[in-house]
PDB file of N, CA, C and O in Angstrom, chain B, residues numbered from 101:
ATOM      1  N   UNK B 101      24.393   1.578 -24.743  1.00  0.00           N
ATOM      2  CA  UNK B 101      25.012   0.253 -24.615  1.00  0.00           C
ATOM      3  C   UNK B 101      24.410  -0.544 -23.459  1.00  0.00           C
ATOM      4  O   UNK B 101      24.120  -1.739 -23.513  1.00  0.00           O
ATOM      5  N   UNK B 102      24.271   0.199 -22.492  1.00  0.00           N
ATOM      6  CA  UNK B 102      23.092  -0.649 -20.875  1.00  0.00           C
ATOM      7  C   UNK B 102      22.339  -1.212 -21.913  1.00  0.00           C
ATOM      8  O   UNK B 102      22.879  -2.313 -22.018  1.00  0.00           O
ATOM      9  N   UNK B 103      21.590  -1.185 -22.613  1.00  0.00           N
ATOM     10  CA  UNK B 103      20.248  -1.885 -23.136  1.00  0.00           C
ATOM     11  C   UNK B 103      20.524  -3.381 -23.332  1.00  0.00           C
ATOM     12  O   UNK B 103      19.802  -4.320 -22.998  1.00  0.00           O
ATOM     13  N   UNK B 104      21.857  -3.414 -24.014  1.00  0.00           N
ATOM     14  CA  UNK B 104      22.581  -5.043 -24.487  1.00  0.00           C
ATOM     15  C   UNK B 104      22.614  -5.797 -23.298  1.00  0.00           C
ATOM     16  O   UNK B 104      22.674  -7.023 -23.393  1.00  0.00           O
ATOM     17  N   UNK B 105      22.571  -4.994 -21.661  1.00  0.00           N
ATOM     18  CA  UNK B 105      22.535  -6.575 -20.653  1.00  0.00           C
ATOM     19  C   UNK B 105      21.784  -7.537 -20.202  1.00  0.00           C
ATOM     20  O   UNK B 105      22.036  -8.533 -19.524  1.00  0.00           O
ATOM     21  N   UNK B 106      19.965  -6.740 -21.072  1.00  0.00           N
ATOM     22  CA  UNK B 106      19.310  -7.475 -20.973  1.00  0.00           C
ATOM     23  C   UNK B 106      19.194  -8.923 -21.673  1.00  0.00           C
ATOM     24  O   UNK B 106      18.697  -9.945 -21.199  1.00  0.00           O
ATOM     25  N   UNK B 107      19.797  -8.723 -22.947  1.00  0.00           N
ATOM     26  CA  UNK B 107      20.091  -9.833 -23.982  1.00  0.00           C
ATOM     27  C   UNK B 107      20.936 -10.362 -23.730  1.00  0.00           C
ATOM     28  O   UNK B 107      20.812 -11.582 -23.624  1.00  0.00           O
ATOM     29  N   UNK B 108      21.925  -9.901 -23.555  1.00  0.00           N
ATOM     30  CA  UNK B 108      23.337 -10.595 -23.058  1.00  0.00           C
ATOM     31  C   UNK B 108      24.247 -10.724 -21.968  1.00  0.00           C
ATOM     32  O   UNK B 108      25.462 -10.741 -22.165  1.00  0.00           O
ATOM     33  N   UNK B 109      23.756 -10.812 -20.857  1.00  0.00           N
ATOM     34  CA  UNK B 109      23.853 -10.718 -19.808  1.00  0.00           C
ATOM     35  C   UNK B 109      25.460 -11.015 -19.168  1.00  0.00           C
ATOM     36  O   UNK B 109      25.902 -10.639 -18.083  1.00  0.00           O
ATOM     37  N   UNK B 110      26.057 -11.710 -20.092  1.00  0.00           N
ATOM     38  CA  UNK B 110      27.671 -12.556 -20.165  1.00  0.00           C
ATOM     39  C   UNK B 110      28.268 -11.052 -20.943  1.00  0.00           C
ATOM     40  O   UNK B 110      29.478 -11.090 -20.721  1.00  0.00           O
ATOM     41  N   UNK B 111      27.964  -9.750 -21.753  1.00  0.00           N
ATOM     42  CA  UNK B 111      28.850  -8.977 -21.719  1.00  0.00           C
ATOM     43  C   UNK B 111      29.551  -8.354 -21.064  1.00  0.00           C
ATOM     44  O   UNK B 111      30.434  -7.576 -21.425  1.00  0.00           O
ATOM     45  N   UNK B 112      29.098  -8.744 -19.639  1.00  0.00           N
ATOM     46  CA  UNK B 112      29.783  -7.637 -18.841  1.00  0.00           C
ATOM     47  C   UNK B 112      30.575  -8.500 -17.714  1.00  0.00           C
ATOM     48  O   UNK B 112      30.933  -8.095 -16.608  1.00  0.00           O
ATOM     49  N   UNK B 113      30.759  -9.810 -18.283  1.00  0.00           N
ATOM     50  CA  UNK B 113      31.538 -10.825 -17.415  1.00  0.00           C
ATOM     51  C   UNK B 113      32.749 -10.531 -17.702  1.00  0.00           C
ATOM     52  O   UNK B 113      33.074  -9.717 -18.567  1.00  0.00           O
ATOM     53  N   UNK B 114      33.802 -11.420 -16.727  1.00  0.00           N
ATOM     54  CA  UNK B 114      35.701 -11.427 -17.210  1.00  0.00           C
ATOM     55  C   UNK B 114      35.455 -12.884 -18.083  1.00  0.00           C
ATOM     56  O   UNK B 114      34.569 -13.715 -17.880  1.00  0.00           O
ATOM     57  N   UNK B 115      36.418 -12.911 -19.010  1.00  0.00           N
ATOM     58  CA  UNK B 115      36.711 -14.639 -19.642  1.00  0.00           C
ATOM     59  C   UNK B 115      36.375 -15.200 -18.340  1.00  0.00           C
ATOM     60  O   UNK B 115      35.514 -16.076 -18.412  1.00  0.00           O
ATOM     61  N   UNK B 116      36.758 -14.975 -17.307  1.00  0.00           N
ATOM     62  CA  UNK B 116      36.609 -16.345 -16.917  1.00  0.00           C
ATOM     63  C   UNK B 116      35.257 -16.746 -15.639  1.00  0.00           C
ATOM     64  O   UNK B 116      34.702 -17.720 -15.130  1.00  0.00           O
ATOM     65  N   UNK B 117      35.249 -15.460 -15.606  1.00  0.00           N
ATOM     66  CA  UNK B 117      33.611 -15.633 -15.364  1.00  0.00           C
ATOM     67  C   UNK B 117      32.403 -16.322 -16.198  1.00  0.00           C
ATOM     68  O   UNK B 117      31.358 -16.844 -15.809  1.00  0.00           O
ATOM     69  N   UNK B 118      32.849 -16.160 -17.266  1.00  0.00           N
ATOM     70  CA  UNK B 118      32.152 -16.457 -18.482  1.00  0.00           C
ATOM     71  C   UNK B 118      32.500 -17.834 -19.129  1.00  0.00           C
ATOM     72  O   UNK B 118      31.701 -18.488 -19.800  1.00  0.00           O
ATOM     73  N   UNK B 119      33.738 -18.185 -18.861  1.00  0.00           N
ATOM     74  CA  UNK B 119      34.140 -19.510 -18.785  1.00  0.00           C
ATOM     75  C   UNK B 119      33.364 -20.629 -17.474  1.00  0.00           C
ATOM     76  O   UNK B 119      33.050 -21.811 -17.608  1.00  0.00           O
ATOM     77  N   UNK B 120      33.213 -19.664 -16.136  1.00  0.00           N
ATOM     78  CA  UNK B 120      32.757 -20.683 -15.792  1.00  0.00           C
ATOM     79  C   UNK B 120      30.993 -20.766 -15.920  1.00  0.00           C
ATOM     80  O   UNK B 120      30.408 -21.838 -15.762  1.00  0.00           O
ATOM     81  N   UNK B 121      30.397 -19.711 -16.171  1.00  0.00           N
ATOM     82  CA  UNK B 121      29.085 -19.879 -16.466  1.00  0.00           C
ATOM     83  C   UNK B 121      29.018 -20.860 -17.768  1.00  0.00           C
ATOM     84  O   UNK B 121      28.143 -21.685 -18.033  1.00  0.00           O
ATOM     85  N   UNK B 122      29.779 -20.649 -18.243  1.00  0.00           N
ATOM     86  CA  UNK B 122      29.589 -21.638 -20.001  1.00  0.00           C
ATOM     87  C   UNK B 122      29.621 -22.845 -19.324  1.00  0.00           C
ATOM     88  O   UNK B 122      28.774 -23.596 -19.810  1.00  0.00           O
ATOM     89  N   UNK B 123      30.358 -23.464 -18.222  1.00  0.00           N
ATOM     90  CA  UNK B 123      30.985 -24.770 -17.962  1.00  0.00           C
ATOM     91  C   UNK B 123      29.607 -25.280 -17.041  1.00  0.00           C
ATOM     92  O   UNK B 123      29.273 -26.458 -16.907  1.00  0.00           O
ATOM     93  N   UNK B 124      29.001 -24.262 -16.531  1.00  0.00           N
ATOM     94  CA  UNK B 124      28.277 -24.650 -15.109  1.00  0.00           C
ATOM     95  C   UNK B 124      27.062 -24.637 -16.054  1.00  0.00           C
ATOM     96  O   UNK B 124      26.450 -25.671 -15.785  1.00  0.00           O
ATOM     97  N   UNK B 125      26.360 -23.925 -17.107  1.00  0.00           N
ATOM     98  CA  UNK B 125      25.279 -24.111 -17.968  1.00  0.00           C
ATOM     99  C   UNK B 125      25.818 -25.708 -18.851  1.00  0.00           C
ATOM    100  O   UNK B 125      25.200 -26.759 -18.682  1.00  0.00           O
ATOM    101  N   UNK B 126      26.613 -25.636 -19.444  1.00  0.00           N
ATOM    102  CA  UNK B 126      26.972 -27.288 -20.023  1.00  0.00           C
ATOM    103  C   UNK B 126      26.743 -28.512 -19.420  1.00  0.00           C
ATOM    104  O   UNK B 126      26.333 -29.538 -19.964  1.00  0.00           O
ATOM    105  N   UNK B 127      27.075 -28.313 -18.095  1.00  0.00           N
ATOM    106  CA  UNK B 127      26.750 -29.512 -16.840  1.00  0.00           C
ATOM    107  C   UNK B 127      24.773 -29.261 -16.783  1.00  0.00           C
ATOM    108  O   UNK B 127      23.971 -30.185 -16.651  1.00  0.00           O
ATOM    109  N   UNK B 128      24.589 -28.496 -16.856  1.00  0.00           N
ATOM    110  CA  UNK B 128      22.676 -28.063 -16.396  1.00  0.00           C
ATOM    111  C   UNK B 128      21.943 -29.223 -17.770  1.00  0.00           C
ATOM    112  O   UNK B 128      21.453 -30.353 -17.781  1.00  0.00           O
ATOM    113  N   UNK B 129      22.272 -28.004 -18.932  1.00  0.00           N
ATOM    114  CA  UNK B 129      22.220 -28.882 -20.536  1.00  0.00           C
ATOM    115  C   UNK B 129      22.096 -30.354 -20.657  1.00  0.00           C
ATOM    116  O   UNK B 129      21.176 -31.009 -21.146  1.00  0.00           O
ATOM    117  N   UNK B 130      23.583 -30.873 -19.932  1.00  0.00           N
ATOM    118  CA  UNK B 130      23.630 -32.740 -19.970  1.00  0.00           C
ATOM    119  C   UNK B 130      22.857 -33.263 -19.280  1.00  0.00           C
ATOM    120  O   UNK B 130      22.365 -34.340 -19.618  1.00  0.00           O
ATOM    121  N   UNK B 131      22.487 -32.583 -17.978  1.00  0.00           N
ATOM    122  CA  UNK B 131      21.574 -33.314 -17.654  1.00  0.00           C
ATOM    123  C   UNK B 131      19.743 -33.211 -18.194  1.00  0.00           C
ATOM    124  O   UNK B 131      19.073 -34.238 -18.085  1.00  0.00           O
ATOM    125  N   UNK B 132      19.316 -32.381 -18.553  1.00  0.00           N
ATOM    126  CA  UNK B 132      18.649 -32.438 -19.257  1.00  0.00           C
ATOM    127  C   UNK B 132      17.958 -32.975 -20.580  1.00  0.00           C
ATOM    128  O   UNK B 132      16.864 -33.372 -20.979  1.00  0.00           O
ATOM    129  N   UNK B 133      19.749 -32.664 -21.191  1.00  0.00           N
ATOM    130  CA  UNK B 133      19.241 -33.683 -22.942  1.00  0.00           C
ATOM    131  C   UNK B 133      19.450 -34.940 -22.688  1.00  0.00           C
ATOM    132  O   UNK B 133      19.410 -35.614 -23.717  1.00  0.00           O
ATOM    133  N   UNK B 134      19.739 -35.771 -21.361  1.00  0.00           N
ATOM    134  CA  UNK B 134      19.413 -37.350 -21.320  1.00  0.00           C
ATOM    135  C   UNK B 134      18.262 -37.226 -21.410  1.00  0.00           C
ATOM    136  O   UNK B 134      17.976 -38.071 -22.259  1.00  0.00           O
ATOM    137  N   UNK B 135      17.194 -36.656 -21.064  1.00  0.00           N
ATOM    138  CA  UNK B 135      15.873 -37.269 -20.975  1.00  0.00           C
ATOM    139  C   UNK B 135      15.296 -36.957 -22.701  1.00  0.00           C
ATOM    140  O   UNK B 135      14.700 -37.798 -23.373  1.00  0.00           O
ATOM    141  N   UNK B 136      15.581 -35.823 -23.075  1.00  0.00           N
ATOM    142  CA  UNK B 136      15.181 -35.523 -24.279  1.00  0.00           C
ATOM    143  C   UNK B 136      15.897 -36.294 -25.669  1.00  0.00           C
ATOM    144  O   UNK B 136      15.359 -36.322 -26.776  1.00  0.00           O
ATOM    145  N   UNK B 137      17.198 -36.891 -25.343  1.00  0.00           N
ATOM    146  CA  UNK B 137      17.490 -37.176 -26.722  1.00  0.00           C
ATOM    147  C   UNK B 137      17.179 -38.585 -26.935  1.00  0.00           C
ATOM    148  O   UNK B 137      17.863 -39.152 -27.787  1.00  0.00           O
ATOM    149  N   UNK B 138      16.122 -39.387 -26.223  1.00  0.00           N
ATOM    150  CA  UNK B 138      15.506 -40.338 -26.184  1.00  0.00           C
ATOM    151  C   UNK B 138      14.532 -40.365 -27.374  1.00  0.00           C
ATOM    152  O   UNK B 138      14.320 -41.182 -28.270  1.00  0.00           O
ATOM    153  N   UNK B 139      13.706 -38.443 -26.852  1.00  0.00           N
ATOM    154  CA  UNK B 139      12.530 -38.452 -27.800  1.00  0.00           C
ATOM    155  C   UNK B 139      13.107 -37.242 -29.077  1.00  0.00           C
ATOM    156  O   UNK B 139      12.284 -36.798 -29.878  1.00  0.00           O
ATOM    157  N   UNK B 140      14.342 -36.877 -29.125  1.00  0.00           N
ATOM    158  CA  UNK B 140      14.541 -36.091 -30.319  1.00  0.00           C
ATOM    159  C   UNK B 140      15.478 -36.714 -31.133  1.00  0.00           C
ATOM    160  O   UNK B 140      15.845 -36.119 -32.147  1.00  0.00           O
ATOM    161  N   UNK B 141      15.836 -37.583 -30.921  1.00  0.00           N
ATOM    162  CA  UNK B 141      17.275 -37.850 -32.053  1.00  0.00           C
ATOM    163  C   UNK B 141      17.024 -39.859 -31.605  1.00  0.00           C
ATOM    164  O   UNK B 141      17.770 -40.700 -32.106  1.00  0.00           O
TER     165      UNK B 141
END
């Protein structure tokens, strides 16, 4: 089962550890797809 933390690194978080990585990657994301959804969509 160790092998899965390389892929998934959030299995071995609590909810809400994992809640806040989801929240703190979402904020990273927005700022990013302003520049891109200019040239993708």
């Amino acid at each position: 089962m160790k092998q899965l933390i390389g892929m998934h690194p959030e299995a071995e978080l609590t909810p809400r550890e994992k809640q806040r990585k989801l929240y703190h990657d979402e904020k990273q994301r927005g700022k990013q797809q302003k520049s891109e959804y200019a040239g993708a969509e």
